[in-house]
SEVEX-170618 format. One record per atom (N, C-alpha, C, O, CB): residue in one letter; z, x, y. Coordinates in steps of 0.05 Angstrom, whole numbers, padded with zeros to 5 digits, always signed. Each point is the difference from the previous one (the first is absolute). Glycine has a CB too. Layout:
% SEVEX-170618
AZXY
...
END
This chain:
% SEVEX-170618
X-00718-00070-02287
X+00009+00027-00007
X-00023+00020+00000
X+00004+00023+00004
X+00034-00043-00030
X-00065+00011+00020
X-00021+00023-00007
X-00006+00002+00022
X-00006+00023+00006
X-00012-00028-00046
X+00016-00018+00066
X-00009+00016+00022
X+00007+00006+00014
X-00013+00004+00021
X-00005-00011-00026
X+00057+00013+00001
X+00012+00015+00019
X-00005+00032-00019
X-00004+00022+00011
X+00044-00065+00016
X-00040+00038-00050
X+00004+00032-00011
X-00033+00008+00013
X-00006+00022+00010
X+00045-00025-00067
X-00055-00019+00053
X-00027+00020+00019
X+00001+00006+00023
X-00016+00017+00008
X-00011-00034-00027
X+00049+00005+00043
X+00002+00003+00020
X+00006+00024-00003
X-00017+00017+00002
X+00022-00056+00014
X+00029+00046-00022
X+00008+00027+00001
X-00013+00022-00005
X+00003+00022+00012
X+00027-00041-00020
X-00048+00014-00015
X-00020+00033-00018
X-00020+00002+00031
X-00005+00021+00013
X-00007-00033-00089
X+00002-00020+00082
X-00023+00011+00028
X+00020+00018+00018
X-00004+00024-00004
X-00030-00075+00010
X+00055+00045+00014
X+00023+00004+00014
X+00001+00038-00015
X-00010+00020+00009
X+00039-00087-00002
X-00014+00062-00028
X+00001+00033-00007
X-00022+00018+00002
X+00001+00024+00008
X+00027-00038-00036
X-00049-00001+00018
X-00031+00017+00006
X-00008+00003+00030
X-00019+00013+00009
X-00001-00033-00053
X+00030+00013+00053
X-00020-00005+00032
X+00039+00032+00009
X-00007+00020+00013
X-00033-00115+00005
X+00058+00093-00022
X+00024+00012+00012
X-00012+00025-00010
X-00008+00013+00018
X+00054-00047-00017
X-00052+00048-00033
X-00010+00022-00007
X-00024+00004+00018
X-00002+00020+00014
X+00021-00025-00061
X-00036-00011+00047
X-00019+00015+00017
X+00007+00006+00031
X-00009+00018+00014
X-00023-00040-00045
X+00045+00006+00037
X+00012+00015+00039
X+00012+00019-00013
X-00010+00021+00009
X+00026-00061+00032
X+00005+00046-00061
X+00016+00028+00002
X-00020+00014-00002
X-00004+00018+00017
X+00047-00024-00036
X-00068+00001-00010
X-00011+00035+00005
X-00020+00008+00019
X-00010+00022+00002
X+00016-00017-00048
X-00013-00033+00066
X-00021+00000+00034
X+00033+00023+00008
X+00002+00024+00000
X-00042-00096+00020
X+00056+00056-00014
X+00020+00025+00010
X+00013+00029-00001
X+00015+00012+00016
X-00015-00046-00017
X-00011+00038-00021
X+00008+00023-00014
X-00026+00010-00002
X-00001+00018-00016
X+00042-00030-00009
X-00064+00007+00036
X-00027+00007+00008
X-00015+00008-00017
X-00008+00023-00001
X+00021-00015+00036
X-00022-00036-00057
X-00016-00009-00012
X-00023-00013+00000
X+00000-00022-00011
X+00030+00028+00006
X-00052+00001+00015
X-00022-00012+00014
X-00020-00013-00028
X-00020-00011+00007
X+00022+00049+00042
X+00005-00036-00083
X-00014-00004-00010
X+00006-00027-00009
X+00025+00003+00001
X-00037+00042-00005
X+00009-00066-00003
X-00008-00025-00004
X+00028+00000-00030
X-00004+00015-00019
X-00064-00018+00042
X+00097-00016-00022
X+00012+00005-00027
X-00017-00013-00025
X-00017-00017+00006
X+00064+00018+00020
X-00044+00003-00043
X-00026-00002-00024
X-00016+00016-00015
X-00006-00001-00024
X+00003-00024+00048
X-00004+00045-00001
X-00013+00018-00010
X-00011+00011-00022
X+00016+00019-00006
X+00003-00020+00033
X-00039+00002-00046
X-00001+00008-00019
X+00003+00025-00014
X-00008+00005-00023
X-00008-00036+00035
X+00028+00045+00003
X+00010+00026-00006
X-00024+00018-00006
X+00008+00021-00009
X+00036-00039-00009
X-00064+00017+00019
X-00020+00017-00008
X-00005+00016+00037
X-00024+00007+00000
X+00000-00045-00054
X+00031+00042+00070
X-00008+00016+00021
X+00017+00034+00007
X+00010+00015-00017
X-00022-00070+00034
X+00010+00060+00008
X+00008+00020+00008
X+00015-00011+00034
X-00010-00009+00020
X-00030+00044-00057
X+00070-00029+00028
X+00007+00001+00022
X+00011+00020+00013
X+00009+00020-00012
X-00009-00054+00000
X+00001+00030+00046
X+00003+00026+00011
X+00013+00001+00028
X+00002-00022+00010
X-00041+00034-00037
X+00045+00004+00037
X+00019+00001+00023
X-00018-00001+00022
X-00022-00005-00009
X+00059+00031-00013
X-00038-00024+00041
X-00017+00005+00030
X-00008+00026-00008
X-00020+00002-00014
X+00046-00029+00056
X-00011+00051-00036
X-00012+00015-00001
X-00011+00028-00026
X-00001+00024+00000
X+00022-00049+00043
X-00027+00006-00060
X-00014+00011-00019
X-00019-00014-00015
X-00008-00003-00023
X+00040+00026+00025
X-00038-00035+00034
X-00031-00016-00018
X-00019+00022-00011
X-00011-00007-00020
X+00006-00036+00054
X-00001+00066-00026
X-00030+00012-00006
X+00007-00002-00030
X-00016-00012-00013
X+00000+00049+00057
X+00044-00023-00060
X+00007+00002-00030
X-00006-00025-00012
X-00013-00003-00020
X+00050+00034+00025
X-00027-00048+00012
X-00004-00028-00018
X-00024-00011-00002
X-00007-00011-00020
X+00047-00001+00031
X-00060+00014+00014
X-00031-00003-00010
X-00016+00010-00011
X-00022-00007-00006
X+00025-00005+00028
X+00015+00042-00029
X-00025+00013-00028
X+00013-00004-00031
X-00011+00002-00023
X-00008+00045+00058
X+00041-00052-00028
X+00015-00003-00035
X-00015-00040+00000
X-00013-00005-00020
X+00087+00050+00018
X-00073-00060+00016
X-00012-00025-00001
X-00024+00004-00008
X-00006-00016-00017
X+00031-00003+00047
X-00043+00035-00026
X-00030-00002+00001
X+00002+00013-00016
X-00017-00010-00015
X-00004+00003+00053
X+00031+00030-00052
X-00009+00016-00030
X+00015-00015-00020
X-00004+00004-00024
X-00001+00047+00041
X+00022-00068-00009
X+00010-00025-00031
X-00012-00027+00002
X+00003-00017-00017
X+00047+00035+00013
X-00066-00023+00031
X-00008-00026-00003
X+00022-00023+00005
X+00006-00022-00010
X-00039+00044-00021
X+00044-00007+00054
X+00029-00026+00000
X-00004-00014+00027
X-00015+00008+00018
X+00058+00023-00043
X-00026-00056+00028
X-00001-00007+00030
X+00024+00022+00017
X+00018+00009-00014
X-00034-00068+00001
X+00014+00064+00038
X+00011-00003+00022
X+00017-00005+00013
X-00009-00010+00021
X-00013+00009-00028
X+00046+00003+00006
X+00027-00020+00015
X+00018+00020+00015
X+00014+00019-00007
X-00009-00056-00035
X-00012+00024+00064
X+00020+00017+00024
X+00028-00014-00001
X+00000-00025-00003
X-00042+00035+00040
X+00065+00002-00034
X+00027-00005+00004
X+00008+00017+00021
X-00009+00023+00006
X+00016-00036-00051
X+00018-00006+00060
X+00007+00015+00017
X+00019+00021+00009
X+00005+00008+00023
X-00023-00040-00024
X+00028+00044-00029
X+00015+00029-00014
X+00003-00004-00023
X-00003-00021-00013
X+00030+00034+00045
X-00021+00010-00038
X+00000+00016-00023
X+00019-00011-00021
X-00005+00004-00024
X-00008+00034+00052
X+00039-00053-00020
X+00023-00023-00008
X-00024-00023-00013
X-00006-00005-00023
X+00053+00014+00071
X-00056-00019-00024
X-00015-00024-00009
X-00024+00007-00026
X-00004-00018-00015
X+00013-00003+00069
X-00022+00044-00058
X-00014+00010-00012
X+00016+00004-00035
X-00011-00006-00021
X-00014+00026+00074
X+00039-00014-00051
X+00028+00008-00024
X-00002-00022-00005
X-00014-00009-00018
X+00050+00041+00030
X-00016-00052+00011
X+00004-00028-00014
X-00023-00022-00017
X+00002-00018-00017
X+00032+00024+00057
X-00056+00007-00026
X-00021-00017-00014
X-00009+00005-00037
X-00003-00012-00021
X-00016+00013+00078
X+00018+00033-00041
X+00003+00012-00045
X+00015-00010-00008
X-00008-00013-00019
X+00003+00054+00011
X+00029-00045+00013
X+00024-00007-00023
X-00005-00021-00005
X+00008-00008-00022
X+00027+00029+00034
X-00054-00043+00008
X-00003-00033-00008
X-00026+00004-00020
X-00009-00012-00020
X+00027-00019+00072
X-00024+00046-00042
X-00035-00008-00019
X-00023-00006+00016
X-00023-00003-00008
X+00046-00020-00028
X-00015+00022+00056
X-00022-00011+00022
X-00024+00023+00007
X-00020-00007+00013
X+00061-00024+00011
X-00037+00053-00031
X-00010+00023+00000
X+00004+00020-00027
X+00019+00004-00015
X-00011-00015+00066
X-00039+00024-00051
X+00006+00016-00020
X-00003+00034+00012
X+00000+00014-00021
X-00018-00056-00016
X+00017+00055+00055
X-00003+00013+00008
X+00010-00001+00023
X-00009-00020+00012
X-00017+00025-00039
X+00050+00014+00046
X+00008+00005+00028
X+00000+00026+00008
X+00011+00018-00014
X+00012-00053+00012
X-00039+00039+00032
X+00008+00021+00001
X+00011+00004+00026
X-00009-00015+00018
X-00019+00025-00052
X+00046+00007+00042
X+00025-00006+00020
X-00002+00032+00016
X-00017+00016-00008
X+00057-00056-00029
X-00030+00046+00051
X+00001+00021+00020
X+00027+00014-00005
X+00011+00009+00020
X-00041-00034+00015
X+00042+00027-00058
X+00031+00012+00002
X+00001-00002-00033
X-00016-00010-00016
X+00042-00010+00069
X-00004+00031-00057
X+00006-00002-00035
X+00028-00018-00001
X+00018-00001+00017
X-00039+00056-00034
X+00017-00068-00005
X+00016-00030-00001
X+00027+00011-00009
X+00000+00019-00015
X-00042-00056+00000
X+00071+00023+00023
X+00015+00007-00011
X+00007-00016-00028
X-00006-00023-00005
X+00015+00042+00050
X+00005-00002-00062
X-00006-00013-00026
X+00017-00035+00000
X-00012-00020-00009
X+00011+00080-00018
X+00022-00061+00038
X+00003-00033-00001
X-00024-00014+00020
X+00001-00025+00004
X+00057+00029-00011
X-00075+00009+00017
X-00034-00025+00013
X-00013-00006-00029
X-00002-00023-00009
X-00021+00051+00064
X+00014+00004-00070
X-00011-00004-00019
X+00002+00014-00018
X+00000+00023+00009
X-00019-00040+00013
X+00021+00018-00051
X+00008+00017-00016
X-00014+00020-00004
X+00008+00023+00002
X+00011-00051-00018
X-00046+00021+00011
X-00022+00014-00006
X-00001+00026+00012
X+00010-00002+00022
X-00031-00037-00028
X+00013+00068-00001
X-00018+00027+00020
X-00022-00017+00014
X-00011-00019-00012
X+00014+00067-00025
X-00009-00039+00067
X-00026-00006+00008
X-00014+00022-00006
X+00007+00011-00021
X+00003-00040+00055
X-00031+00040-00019
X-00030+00013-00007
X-00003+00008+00025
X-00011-00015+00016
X-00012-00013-00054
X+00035+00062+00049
X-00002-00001+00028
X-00031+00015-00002
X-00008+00014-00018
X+00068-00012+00039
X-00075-00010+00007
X-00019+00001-00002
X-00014+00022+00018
X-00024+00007+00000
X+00033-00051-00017
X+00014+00055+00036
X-00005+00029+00018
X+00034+00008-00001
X+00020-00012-00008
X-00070-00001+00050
X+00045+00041-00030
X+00029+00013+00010
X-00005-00016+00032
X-00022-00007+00009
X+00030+00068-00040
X+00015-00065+00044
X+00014+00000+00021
X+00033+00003+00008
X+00016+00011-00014
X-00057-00032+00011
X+00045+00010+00024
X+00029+00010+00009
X+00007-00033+00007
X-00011-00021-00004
X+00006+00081+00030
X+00033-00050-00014
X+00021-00028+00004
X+00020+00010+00023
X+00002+00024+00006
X+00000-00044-00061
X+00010+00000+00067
X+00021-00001+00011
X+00022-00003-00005
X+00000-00023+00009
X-00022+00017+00006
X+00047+00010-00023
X+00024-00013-00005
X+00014-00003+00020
X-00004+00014+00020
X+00004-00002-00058
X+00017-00029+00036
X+00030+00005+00023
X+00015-00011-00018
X-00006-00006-00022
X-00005+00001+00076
X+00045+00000-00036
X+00018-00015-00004
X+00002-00029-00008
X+00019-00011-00010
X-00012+00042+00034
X-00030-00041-00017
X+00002-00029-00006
X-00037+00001+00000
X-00015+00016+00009
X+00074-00041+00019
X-00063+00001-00042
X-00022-00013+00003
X-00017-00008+00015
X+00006-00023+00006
X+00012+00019-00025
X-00039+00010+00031
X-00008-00015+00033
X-00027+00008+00006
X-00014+00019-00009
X+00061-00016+00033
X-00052-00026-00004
X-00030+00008+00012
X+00000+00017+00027
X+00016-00005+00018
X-00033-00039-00037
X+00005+00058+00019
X+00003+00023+00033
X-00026+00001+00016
X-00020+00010-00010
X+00052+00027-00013
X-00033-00046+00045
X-00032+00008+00014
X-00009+00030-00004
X+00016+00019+00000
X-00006-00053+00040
X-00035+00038-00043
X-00013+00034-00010
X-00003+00007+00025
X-00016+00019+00002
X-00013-00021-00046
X+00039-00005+00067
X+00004+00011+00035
X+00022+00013-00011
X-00001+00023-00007
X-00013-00061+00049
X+00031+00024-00044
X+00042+00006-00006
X-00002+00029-00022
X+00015+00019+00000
X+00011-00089-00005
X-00050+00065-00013
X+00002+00026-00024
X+00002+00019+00006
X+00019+00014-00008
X-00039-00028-00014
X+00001+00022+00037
X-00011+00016+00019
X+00016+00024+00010
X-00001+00024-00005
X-00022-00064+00015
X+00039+00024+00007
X+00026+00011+00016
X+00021+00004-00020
X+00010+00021+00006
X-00020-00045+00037
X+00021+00014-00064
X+00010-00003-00021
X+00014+00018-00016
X-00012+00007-00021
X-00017-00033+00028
X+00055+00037-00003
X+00006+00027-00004
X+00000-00010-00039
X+00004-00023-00009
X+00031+00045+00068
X-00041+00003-00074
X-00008-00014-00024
X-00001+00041-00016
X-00006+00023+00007
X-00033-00091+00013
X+00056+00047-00048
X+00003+00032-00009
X-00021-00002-00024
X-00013-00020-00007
X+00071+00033+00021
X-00056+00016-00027
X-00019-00001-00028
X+00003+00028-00012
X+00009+00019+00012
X-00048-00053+00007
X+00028+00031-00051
X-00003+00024-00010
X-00030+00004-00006
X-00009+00018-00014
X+00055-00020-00003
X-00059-00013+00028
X-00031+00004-00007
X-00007+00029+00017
X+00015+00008+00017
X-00029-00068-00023
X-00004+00071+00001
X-00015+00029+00012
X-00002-00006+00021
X-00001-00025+00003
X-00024+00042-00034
X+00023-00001+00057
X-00012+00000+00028
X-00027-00005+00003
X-00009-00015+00018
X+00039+00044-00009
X-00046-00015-00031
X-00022-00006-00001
X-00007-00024-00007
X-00020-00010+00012
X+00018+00048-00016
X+00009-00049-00010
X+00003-00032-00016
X+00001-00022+00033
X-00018-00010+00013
X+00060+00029-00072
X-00017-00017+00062
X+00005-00018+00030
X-00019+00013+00021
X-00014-00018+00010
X+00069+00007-00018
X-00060+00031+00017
X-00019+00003+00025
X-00032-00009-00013
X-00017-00001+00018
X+00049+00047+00010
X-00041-00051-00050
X-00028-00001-00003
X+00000-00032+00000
X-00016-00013+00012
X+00003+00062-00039
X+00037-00063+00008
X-00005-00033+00003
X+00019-00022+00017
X+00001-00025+00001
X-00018+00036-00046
X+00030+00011+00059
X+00025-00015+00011
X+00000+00012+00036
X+00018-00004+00016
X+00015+00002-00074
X-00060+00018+00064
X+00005+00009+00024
X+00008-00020+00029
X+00005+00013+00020
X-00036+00021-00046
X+00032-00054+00027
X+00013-00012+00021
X+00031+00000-00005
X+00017-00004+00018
X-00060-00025-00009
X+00049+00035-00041
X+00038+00000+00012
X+00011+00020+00019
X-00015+00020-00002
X+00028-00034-00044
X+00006+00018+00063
X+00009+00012+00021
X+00025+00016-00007
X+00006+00019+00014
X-00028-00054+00012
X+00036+00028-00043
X+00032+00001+00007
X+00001+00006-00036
X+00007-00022-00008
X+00011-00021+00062
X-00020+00055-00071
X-00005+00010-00033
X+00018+00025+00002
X-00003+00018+00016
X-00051-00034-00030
X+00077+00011-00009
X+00016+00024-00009
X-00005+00003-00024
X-00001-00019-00016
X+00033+00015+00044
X-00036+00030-00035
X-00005+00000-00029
X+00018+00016-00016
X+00009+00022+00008
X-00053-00029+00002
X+00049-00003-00032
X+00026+00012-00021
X-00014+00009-00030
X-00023-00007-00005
X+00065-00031+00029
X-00029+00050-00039
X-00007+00013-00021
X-00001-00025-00023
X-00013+00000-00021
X+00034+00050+00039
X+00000-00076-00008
X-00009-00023-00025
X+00004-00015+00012
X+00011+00002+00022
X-00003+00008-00061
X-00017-00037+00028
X-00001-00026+00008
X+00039-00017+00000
X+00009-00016+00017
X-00073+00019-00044
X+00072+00005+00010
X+00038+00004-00001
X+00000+00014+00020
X+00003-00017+00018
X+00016+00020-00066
X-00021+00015+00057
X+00012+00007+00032
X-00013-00012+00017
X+00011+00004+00022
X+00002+00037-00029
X-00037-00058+00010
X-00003-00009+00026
X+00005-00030-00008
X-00005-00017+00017
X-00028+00055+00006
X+00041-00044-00042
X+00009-00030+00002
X+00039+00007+00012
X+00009-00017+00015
X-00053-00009-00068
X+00056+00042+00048
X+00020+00010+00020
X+00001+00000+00026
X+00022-00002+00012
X-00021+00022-00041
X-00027-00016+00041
X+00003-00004+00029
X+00001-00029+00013
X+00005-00003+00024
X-00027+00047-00025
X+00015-00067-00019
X+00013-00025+00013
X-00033-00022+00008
X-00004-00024-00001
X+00061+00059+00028
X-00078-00008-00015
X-00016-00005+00013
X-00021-00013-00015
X+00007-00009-00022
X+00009+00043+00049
X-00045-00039-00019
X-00020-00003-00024
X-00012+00014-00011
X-00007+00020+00012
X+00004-00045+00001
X-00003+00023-00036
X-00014+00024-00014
X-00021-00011-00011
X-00003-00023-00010
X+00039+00049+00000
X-00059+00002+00014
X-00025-00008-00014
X-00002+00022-00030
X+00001+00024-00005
X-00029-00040+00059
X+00027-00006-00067
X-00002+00004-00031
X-00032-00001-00008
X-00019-00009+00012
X+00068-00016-00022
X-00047+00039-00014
X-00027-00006-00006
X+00003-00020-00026
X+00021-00001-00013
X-00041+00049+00033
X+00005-00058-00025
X-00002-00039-00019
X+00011+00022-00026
X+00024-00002-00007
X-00085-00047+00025
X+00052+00060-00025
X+00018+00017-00031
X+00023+00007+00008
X+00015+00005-00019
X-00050+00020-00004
X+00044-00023+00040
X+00038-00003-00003
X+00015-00030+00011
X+00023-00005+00007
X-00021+00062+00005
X-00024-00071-00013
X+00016-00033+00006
X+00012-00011-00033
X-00012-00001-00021
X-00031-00017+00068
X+00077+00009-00036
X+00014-00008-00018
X+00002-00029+00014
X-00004-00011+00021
X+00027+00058-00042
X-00011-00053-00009
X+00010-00038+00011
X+00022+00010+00019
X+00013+00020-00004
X-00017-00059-00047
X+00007+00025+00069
X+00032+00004+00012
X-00001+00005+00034
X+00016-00011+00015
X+00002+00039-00065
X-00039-00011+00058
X-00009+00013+00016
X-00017-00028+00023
X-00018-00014-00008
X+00018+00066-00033
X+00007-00052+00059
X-00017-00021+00019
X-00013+00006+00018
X+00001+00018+00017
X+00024-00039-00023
X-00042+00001+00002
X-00034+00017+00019
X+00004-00006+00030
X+00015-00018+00009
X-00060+00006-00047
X+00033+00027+00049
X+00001-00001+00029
X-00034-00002+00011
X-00017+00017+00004
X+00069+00014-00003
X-00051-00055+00001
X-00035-00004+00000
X-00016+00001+00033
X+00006-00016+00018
X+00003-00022-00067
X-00026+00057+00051
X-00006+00002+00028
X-00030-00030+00002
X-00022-00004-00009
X+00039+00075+00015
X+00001-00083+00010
X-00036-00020+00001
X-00013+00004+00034
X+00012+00007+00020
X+00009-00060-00059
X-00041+00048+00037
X-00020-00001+00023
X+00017-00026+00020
X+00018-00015-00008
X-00073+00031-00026
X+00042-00014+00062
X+00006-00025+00010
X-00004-00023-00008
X+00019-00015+00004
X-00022+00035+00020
X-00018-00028-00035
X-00010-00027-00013
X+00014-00011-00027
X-00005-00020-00012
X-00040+00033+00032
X+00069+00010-00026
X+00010-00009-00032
X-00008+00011-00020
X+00009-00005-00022
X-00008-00031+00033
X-00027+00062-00006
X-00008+00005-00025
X+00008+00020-00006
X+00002+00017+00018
X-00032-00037-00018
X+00038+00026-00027
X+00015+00036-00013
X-00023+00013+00012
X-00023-00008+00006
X+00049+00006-00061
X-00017+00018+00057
X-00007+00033+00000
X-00011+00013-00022
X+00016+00017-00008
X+00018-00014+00033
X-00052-00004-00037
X-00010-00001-00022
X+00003+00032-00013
X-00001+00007-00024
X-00030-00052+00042
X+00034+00061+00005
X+00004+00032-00009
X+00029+00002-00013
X+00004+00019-00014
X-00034+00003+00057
X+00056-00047-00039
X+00024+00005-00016
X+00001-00013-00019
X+00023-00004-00008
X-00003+00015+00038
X-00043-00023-00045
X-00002-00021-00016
X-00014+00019-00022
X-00009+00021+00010
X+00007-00068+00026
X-00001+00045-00062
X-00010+00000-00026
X-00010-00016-00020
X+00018-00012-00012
X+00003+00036+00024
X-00041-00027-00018
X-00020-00022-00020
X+00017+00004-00036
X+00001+00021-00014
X-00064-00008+00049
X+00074-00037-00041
X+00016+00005-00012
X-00011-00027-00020
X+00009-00022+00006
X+00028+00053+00029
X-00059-00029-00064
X-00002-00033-00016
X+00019+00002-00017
X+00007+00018-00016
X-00057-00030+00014
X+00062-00018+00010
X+00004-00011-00030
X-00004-00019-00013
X-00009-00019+00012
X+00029+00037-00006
X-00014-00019-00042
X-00026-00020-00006
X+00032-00012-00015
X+00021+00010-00007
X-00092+00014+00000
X+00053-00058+00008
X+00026-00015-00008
X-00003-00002-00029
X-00022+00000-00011
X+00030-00030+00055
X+00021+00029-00059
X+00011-00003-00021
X+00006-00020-00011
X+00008+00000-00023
X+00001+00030+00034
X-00013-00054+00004
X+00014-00026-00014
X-00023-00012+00001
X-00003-00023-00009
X+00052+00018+00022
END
């Protein structure tokens, strides 16, 4: 009996660690929770909050997997490229610049070729979109963010009017990587 119940705990341990390799977990399960974890693209945040607390290092492979690790303990510090919705994590993060976002209709990844061309509404200033957004092509602009979420289309928001509810429309490079100009440095520090 003891060394089937050790079989199973090995068996369960070895299944948790493929889910969170799958859910793109690159840090070792165990962890002593004393590091900083972080998304791809906000390593530069995560190697200066590591190096001014003296923490290790841990790359994950989103911002999900980064959450999931706070909530375990495996991490005491994450910092992620988006603001978490409150069932990822309860906690406020600590945003760490202004930037903008995408929304649409549904959830999704989009090539930043496809953005481009990309008919896409907003209430942000003209000046705002032509100084950081000058490759979009195809920009209507409305007096609020409620009227251009009316037009169906995508809209660029700026990260202070992102609500839970709302789904990102994430422009990535060819190789897979965000777009780091629709992304925002966002820590949070774990609670449990």
């Amino acid at each position: 009996m003891t060394v089937m119940r050790s079989t199973i705990q090995n068996t369960a341990g070895v299944l948790v660690a493929g889910l969170l390799m799958l859910a793109g977990c690159t840090t070792p399960v165990g962890s002593d929770g004393e590091g900083v974890g972080y998304c791809p693209t906000m390593e530069p945040y995560a190697r200066e909050i590591a190096a001014e607390e003296d923490m290790e290092l841990l790359l994950y492979g989103s911002a999900a997997a980064v959450l999931h690790a706070l909530r375990q303990g495996q991490i005491t510090v994450g910092v992620i490229g988006r603001i978490a919705a409150a069932s990822e994590y309860p906690e406020k993060g600590q945003r760490l610049a202004q930037g903008y976002t995408l929304i649409g209709p549904s959830h999704s990844l989009i090539s930043y070729e496809t953005v481009k061309s990309l008919p896409i509404s907003t209430a942000l200033a003209e000046d705002v979109v032509a100084k950081r957004f000058p490759e979009l092509e195809h920009v209507a602009f409305h007096e609020s963010t409620a009227e251009a979420l009316k037009t169906g289309s995508a809209v660029l928001i700026d990260w202070d009017e992102w609500q839970d509810g709302y789904q990102l429309l994430v422009p990535v490079h060819p190789d897979g990587r965000k777009v780091s100009k629709f992304r925002t440095p966002v820590v949070y520090r774990s609670r449990y």
